[in-house]
ZAVO-540373 format. One line per 10 residues: number of its first residue (from 1); their letters; for each residue x, y, z of C-alpha. Coordinates in pm, 1 decimal, always signed. Layout:
<nodes>
NUM = a = X:Y:Z; ... .
</nodes>
This chain:
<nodes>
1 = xxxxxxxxxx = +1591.2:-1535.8:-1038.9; +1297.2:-1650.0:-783.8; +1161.4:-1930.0:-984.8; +1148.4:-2246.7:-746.6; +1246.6:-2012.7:-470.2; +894.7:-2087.2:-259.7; +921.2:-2462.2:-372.0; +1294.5:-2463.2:-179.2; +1183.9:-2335.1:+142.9; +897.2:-2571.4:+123.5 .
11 = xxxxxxxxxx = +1111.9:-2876.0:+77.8; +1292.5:-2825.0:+433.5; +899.4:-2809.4:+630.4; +869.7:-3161.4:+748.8; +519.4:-3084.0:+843.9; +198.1:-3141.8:+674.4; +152.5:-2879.0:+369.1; -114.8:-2834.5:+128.4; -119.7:-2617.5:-184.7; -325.0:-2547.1:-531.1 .
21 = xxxxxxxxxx = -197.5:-2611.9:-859.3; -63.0:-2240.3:-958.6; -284.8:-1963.6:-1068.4; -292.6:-1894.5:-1428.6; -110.9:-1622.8:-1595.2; -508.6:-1475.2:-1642.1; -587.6:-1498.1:-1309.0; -282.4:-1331.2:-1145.7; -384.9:-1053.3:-1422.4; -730.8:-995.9:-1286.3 .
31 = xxxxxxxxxx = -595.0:-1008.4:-969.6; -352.6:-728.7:-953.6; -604.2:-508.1:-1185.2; -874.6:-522.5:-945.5; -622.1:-468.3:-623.8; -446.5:-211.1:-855.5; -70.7:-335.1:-744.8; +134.8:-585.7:-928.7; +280.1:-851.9:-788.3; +689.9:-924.6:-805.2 .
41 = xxxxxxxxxx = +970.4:-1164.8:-659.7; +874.9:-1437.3:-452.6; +495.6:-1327.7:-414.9; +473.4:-1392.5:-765.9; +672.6:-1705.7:-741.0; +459.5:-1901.3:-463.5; +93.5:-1726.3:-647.3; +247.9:-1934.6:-1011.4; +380.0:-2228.8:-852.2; +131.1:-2286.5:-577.2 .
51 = xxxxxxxxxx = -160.6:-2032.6:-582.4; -274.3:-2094.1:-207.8; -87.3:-2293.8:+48.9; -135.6:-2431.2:+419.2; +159.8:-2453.7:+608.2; +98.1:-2690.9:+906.7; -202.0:-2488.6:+1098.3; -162.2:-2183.0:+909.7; -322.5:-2103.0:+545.8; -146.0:-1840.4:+294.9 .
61 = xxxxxxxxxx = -417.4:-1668.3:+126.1; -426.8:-1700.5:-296.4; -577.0:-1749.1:-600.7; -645.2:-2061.5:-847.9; -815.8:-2366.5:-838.7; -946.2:-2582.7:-460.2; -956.5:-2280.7:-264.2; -1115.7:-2229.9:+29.6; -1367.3:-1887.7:+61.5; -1177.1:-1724.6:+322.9 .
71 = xxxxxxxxxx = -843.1:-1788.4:+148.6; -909.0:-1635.1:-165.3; -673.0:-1338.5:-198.9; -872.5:-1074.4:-406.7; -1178.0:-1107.7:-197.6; -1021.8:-1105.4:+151.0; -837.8:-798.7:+46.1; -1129.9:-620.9:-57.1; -1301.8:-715.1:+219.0; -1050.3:-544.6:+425.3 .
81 = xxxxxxxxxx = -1028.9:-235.9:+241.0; -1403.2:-175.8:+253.8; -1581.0:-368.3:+522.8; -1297.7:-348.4:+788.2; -1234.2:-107.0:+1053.6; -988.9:+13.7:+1025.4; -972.4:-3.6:+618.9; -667.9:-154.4:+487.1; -509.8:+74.5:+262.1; -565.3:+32.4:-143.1 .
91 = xxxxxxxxxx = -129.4:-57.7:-122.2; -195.8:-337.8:+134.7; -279.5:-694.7:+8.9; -326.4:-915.8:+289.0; -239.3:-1276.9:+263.1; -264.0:-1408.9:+622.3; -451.2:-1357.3:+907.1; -259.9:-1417.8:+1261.1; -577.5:-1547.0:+1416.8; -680.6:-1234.4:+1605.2 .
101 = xxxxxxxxxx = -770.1:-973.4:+1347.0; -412.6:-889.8:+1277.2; -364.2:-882.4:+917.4; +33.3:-968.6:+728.6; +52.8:-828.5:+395.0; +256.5:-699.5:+88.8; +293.5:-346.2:+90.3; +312.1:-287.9:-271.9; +437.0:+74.5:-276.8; +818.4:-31.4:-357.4 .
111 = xxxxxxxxxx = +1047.4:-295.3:-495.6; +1330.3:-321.7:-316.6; +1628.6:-534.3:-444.8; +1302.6:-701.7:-658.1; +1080.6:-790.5:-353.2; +800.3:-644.3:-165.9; +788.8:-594.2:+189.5; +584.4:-770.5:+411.1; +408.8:-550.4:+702.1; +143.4:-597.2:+1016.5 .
121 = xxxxxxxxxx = -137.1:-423.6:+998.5; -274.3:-411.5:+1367.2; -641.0:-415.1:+1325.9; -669.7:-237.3:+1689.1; -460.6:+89.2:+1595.9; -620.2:+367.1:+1363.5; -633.9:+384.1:+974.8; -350.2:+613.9:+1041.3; -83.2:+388.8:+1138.2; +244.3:+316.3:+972.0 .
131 = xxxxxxxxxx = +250.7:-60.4:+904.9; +534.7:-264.5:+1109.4; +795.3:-398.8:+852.3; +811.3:-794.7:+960.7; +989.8:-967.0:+639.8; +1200.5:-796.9:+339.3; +1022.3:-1056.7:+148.8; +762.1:-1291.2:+118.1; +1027.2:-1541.5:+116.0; +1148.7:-1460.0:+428.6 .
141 = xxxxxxxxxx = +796.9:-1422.6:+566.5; +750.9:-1805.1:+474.5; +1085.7:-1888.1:+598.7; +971.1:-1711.1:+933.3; +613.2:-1858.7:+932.4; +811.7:-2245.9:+909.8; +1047.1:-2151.5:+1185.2; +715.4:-2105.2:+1415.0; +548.0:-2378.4:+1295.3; +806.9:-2644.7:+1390.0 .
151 = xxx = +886.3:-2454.4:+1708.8; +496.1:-2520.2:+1805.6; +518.8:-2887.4:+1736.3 .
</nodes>
């Protein structure tokens, strides 16, 4: 049902992009045991098919092969539960960083209609907050993200 789904929205950015081959079956695995979550839908779509991506200006974190430090998916999110104040919460997995401290992540608590949503986590309010819904899906996320990017060009 989502295969290809990231690779469509991709095809209508007439901007520069700039992926990684996929992440392996393994590495997804690891992944989601050391985040504890598992991913689903289109999240799971764009980490097989593409594994990290830049989008014009903006990079997607991910896993797999050519990827930069600070856009490896696992580590970032750690790094954000643990060294971070305030600490993301263990449900969070952040995959983009808006450029001031704000991070936009999968909330993996539910599967709705077989997607994850897609919150902000304001890094300036407390560990107490209830994360802003932004996209029903990564797939709309991306769609969103596009829509911005050829708005700022």
């Amino acid at each position: 049902m989502y295969a290809g789904v990231i690779r469509s929205i991709l095809q209508d950015f007439q901007g520069k992009i700039d992926h990684g081959p996929g992440a392996t079956t393994d590495e997804i695995a690891s992944c989601e045991g050391e985040l504890g979550v598992r991913f689903v839908g289109s999240f799971a779509d764009y980490l097989q098919t593409y594994g990290w991506l830049n989008v014009g200006t903006s990079e997607i974190y991910g896993l797999g092969a050519n990827i930069r430090l600070w856009c490896r998916l696992k580590e970032t999110t750690l790094s954000e539960r643990t060294e971070m104040k305030p600490p993301l919460p263990p449900y969070l997995v952040t995959f983009y960083n808006d450029g001031f401290g704000n991070q936009h992540c999968l909330d993996s608590r539910a599967v709705v209609d077989g997607e994850q949503r897609i919150v902000f986590w304001n890094h300036e309010a407390g560990p107490d907050q209830t994360p802003e819904l932004i996209a029903n899906s990564f797939a709309d996320w991306l769609r969103q993200l596009i829509a911005a990017e050829r708005e700022s060009n």
